[in-house]
C-alpha positions as CSV (number, residue, x, y, z in Angstrom):
1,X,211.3,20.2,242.9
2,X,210.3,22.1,245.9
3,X,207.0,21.3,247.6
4,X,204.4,24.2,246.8
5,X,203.8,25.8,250.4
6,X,200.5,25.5,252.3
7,X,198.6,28.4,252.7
8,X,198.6,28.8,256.7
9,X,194.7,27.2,257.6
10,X,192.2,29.2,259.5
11,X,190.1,26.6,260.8
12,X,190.7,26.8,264.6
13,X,190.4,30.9,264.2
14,X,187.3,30.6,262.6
15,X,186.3,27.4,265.0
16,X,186.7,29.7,268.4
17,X,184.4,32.4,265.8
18,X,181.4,30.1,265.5
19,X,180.3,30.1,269.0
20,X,180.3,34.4,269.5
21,X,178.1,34.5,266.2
22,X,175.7,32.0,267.0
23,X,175.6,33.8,270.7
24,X,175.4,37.0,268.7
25,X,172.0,35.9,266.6
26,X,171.0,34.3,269.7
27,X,170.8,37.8,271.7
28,X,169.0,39.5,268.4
29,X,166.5,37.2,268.0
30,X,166.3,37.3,271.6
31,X,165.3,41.0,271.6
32,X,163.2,40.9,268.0
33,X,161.1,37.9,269.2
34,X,158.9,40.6,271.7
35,X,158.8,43.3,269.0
36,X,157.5,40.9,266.7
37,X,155.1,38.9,268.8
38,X,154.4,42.6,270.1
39,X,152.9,43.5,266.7
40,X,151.2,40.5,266.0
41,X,149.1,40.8,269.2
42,X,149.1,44.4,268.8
43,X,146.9,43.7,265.2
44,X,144.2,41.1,267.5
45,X,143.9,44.6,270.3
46,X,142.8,46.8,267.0
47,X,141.0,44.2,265.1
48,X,137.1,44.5,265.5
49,X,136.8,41.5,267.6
50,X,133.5,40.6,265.3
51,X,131.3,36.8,266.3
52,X,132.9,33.9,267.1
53,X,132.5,31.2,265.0
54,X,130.1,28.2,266.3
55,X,130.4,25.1,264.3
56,X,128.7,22.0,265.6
57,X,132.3,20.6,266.8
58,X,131.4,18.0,269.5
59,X,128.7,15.3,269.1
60,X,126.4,13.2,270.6
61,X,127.3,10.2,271.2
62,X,124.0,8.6,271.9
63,X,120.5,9.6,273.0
64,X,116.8,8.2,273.6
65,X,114.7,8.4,276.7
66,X,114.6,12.1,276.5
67,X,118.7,12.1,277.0
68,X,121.9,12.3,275.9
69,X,125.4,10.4,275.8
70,X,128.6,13.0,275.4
71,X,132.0,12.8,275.9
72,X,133.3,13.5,279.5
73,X,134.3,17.0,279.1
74,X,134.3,19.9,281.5
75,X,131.1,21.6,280.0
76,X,129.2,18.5,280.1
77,X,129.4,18.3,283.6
78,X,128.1,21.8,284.3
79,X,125.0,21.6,286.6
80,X,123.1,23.8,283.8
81,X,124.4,24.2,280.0
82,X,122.8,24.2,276.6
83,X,122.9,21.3,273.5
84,X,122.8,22.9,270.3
85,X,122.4,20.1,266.8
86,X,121.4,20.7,263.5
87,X,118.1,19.8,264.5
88,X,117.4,21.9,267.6
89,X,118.1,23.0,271.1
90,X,118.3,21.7,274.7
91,X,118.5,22.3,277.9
92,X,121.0,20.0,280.0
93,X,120.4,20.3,283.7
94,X,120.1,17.4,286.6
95,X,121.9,14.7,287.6
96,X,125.5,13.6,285.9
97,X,125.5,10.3,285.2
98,X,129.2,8.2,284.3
99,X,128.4,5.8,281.7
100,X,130.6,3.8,279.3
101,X,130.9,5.4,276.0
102,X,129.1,3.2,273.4
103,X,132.5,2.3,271.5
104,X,134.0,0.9,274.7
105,X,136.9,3.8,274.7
106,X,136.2,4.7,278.4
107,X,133.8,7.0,280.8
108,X,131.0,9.4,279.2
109,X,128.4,10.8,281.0
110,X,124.6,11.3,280.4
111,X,122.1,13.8,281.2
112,X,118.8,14.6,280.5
113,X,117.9,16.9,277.8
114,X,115.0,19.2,278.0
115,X,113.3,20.6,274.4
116,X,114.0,24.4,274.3
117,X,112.4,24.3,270.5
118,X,110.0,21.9,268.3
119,X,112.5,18.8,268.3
120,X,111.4,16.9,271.3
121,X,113.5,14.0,270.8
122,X,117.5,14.9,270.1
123,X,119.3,12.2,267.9
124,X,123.3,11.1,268.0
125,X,125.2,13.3,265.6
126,X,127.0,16.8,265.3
127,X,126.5,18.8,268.7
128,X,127.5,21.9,270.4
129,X,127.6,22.6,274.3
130,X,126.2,26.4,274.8
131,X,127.2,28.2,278.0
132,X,124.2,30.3,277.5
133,X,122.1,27.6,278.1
134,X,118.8,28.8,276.0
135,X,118.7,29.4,272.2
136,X,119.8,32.5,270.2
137,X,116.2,34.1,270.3
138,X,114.7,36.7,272.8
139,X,111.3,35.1,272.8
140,X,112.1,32.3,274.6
141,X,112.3,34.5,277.8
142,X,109.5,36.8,276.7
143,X,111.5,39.3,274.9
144,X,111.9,41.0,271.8
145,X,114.8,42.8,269.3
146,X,114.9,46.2,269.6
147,X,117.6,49.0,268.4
148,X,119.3,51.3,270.7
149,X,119.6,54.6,268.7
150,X,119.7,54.4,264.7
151,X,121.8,50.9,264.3
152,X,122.8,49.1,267.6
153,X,120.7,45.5,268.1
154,X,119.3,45.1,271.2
155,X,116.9,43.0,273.4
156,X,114.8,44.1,275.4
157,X,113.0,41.8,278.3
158,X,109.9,43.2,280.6
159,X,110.1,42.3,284.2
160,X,108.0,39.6,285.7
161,X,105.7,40.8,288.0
162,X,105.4,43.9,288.9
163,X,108.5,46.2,287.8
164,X,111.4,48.0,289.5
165,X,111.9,51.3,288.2
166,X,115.8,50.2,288.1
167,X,116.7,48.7,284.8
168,X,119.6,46.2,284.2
169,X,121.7,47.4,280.9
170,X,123.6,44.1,280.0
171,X,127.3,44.2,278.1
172,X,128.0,41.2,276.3
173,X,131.7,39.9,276.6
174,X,134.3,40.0,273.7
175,X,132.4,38.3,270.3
176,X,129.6,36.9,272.1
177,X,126.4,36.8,271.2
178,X,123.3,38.7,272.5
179,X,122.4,34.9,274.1
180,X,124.7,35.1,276.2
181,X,122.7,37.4,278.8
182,X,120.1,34.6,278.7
183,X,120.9,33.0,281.6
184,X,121.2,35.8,283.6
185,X,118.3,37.8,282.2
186,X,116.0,35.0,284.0
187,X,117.1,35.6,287.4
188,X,116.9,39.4,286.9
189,X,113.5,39.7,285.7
190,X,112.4,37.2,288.1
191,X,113.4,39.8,290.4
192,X,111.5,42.2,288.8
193,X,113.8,44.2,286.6
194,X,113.4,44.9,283.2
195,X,116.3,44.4,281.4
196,X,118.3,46.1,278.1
197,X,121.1,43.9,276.7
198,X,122.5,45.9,273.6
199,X,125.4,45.2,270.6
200,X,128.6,47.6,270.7
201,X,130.4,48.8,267.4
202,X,132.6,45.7,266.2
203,X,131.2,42.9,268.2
204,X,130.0,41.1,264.3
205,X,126.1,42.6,265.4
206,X,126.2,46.5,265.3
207,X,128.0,47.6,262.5
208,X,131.8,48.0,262.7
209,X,133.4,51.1,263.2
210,X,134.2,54.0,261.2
211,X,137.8,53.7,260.9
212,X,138.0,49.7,261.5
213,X,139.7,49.6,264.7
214,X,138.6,48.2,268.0
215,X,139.8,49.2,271.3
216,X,138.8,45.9,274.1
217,X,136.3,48.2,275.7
218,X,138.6,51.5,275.2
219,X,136.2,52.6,272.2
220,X,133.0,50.5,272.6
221,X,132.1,51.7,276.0
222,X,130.2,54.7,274.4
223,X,127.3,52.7,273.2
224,X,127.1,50.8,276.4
225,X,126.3,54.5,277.3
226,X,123.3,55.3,274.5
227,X,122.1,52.0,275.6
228,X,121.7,53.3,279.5
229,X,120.3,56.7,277.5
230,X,117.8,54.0,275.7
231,X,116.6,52.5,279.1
232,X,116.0,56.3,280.9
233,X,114.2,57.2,277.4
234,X,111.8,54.1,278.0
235,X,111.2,54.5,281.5
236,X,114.0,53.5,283.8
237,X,114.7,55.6,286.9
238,X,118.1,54.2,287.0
239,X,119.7,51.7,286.2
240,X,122.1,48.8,287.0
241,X,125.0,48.0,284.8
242,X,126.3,44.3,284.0
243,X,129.6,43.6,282.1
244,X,130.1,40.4,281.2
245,X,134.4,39.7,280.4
246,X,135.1,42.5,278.1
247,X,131.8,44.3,278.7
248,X,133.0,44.6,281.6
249,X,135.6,47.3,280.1
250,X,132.3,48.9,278.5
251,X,130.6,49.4,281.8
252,X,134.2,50.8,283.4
253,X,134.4,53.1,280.7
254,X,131.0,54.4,281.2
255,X,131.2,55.1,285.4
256,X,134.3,57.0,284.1
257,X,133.6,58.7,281.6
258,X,129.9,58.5,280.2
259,X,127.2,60.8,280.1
260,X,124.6,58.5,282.3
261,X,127.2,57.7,284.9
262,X,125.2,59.6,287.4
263,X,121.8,57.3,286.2
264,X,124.2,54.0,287.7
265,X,123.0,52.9,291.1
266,X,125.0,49.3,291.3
267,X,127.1,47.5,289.2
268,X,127.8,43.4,288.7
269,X,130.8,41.9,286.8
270,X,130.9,38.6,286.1
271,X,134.5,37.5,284.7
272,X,135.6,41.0,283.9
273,X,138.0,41.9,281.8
274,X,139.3,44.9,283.8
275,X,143.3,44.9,282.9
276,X,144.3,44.3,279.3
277,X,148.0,43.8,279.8
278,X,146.9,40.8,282.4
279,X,144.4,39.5,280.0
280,X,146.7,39.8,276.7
281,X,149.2,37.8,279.1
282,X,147.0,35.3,279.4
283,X,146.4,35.1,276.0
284,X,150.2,34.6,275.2
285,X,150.1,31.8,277.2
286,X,147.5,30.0,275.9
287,X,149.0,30.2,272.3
288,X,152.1,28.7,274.0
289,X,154.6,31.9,274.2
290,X,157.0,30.2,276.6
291,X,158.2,32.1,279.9
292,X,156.4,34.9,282.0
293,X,159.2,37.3,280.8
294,X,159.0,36.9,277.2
295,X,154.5,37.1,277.7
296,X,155.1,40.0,279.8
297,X,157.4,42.0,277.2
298,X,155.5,41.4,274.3
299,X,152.6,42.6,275.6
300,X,154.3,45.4,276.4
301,X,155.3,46.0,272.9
302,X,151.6,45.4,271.9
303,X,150.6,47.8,273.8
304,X,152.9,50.5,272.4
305,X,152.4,48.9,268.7
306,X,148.5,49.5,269.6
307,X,149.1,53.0,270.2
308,X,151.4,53.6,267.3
309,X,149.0,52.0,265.1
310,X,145.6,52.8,266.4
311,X,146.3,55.5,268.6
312,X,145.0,52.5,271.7
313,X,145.5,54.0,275.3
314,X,146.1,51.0,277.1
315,X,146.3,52.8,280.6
316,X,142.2,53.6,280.2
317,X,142.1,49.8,279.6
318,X,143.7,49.2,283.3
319,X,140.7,49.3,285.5
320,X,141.2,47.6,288.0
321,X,144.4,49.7,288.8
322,X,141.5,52.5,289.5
323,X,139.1,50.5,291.9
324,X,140.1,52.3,294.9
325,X,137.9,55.2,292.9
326,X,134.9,53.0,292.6
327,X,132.1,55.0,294.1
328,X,129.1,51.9,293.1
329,X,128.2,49.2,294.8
330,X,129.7,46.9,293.0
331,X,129.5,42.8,292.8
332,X,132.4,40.8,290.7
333,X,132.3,37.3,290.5
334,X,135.0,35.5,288.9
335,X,135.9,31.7,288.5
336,X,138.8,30.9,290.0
337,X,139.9,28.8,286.7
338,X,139.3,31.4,284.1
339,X,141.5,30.7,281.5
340,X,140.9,33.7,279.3
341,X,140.5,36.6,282.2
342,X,142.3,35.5,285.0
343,X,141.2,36.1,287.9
344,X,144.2,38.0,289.7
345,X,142.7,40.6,288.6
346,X,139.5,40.4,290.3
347,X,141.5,39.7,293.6
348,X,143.8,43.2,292.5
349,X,140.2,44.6,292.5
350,X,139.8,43.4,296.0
351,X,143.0,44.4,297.4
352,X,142.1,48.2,296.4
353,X,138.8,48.5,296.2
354,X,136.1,49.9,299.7
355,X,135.0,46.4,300.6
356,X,132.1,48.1,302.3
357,X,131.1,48.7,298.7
358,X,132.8,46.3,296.4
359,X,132.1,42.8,297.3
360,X,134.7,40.3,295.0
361,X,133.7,36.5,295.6
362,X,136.7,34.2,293.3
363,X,134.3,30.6,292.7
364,X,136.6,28.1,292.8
365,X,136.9,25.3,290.2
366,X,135.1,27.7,288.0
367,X,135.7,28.3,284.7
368,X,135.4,32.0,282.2
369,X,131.6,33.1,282.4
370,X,130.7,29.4,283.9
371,X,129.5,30.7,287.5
372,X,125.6,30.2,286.9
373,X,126.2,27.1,285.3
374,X,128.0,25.7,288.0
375,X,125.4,26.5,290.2
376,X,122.5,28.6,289.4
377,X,120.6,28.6,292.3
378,X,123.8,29.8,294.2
379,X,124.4,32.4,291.7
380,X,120.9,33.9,291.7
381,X,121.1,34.3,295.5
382,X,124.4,36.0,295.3
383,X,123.1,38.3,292.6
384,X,119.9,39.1,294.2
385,X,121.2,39.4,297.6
386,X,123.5,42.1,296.8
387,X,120.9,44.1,294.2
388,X,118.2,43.9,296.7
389,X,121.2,45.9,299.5
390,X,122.6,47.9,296.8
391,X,119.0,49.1,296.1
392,X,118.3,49.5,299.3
393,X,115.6,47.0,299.4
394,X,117.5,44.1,301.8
């Protein structure tokens, strides 16, 4: 009997095949990966960015002697910075001291701890390290909670001594809380301002918006401008606007567009959030999106996704881009190791801006919103310095 033939194989044909489809899915995934990414980050620009969760995440270690034992971490080397427990609040500030950590695992450091509440003594156990360096409560600074209009939360803080007629209207950065200003609102009504620090829409303290959408300063910025309305209504000649990171964007939006613009006499930034395609970049990278290019394209297609879906115009949120427009004095100070706004942009602010009237000082080794508590007697001199010229008082 005959052998049955062999149908003729296709193995090598479909071997050289192999390599052109995987190259094929390579180059869609390739150009889906920024659309996708693109939407995701385009649903964190809409969301109302609401408050930031603060658990009691780090600890102390050890205490007695009126201080403290933490692990060696960035923040607990900060000249000034605040110790939140379950059991009250304190105030870090002195010398650093390396210790070893009381399991023997390597260097902590100590500082003394100064009772901001009841609790004088603090005890080891659940802690938090708080930027804003004084409790959530405007009494501790002699002020008290006020509204701006029918439903924004506000604080408001009289000057010490006698008063300026310029008010400073404070903008909180992106889901911080109202605490926040506390560490600047010191040095300001030490200088005799009064000072107004209000909510926006969406920030987790003023109600959320209407149709659920934020905008990263795009939308907010018009109750940073009821809030300026507030201080004129109350007594203020003028006023001063501070943006802190994406208040910042509030008190752009406001010198562009807002009703009191003409009220503004100066202006102080501390890490502003002043380009949202810059800052969304720096975002990418910090959830580990891998290459400049990829970062920079799916931004891109945020930004369009944004618009699509939440009608977001992401060229109001480029500010910086404007600042050869600037017409107020204006102070920004920025750490030069931000790692949420970085601070290119301040220096793109500094290649366009008037330098006789926009003064941009990078600090280095310093981190987002971390200037004053790297050094707070430095930071009050810069700040009053350059009100006291702006207002024509130097």
């Amino acid at each position: 009997m005959a052998a049955a033939e062999r149908p003729a194989t296709a193995g090598p044909a479909r071997r050289r095949r192999w390599p052109l489809r995987v190259g094929i899915a390579l180059v869609v995934l390739l150009a889906a990966a920024p659309l996708v990414l693109g939407w995701v980050f385009a649903g964190v620009v809409l969301a109302p960015e609401g408050q930031a969760e603060r658990p009691l995440e780090g600890t102390v270690l050890a205490a007695g002697d009126g201080a403290v034992v933490l692990p060696d971490e960035p923040d607990a080397r900060l000249a000034v910075v605040g110790l939140q427990t379950g059991d009250g609040y304190w105030q870090l500030a002195g010398a650093v001291r390396e210790v070893d950590c009381p399991d023997g695992s390597g260097t902590c450091v100590r500082r003394q701890a100064a009772p901001l509440t009841d609790r004088v003594s603090p005890a080891a156990g659940p802690a938090r390290l708080d930027a804003a360096a004084w409790p959530d409560d405007p009494a501790v600074l002699g002020g008290t909670a006020t509204t701006v209009g029918a439903d924004l939360p506000a604080w408001s803080f009289p000057a010490r001594g006698p008063a300026s007629g310029t008010w400073v209207v404070y903008a909180h950065g992106r889901s911080a809380a109202l605490a926040e200003s506390l560490r600047f609102v010191d040095l300001l009504t030490s200088a005799g301002h009064p000072v107004l620090v209000t909510s926006h829409r969406g920030d987790g303290i003023a109600p959320d918006p209407a149709d659920g959408v934020g905008g990263f300063g795009t939308r907010e910025w018009p109750d940073l401008d009821a809030a300026v309305g507030a201080a004129l209504d109350r007594g203020a000649e003028d006023v001063v606007l501070w943006g802190t990171s994406q208040g910042a964007a509030l008190a752009a939006g406001v010198l562009e567009r807002g009703e009191h613009a003409d009220a503004v006499r100066a202006v102080v930034y501390d890490s502003p959030l002043l380009s949202l395609e810059r800052t969304l970049e720096q975002q990418a990278a910090n959830r580990g999106i891998p290459t400049a290019l990829l970062r920079s394209t799916s931004v891109d297609a945020a930004l369009v996704w944004a618009g699509l879906r939440g009608d977001l115009d992401a060229g109001a949120a480029e500010h910086a881009e404007r600042a050869a427009a600037w017409s107020h004095p204006t102070l920004v100070l920025h750490g030069a190791d931000d790692d949420q706004v970085p601070a290119s942009v301040s220096r793109r602010v500094a290649a366009l801006a008037d330098p006789d009237l926009v003064r941009v000082e990078v600090l280095p080794g310093v981190g987002h919103v971390r200037g004053w508590n790297t050094d707070p007697d430095g930071y009050a001199a810069t700040v009053t310095a350059f009100l006291a010229q702006a207002l024509g008082r130097g």
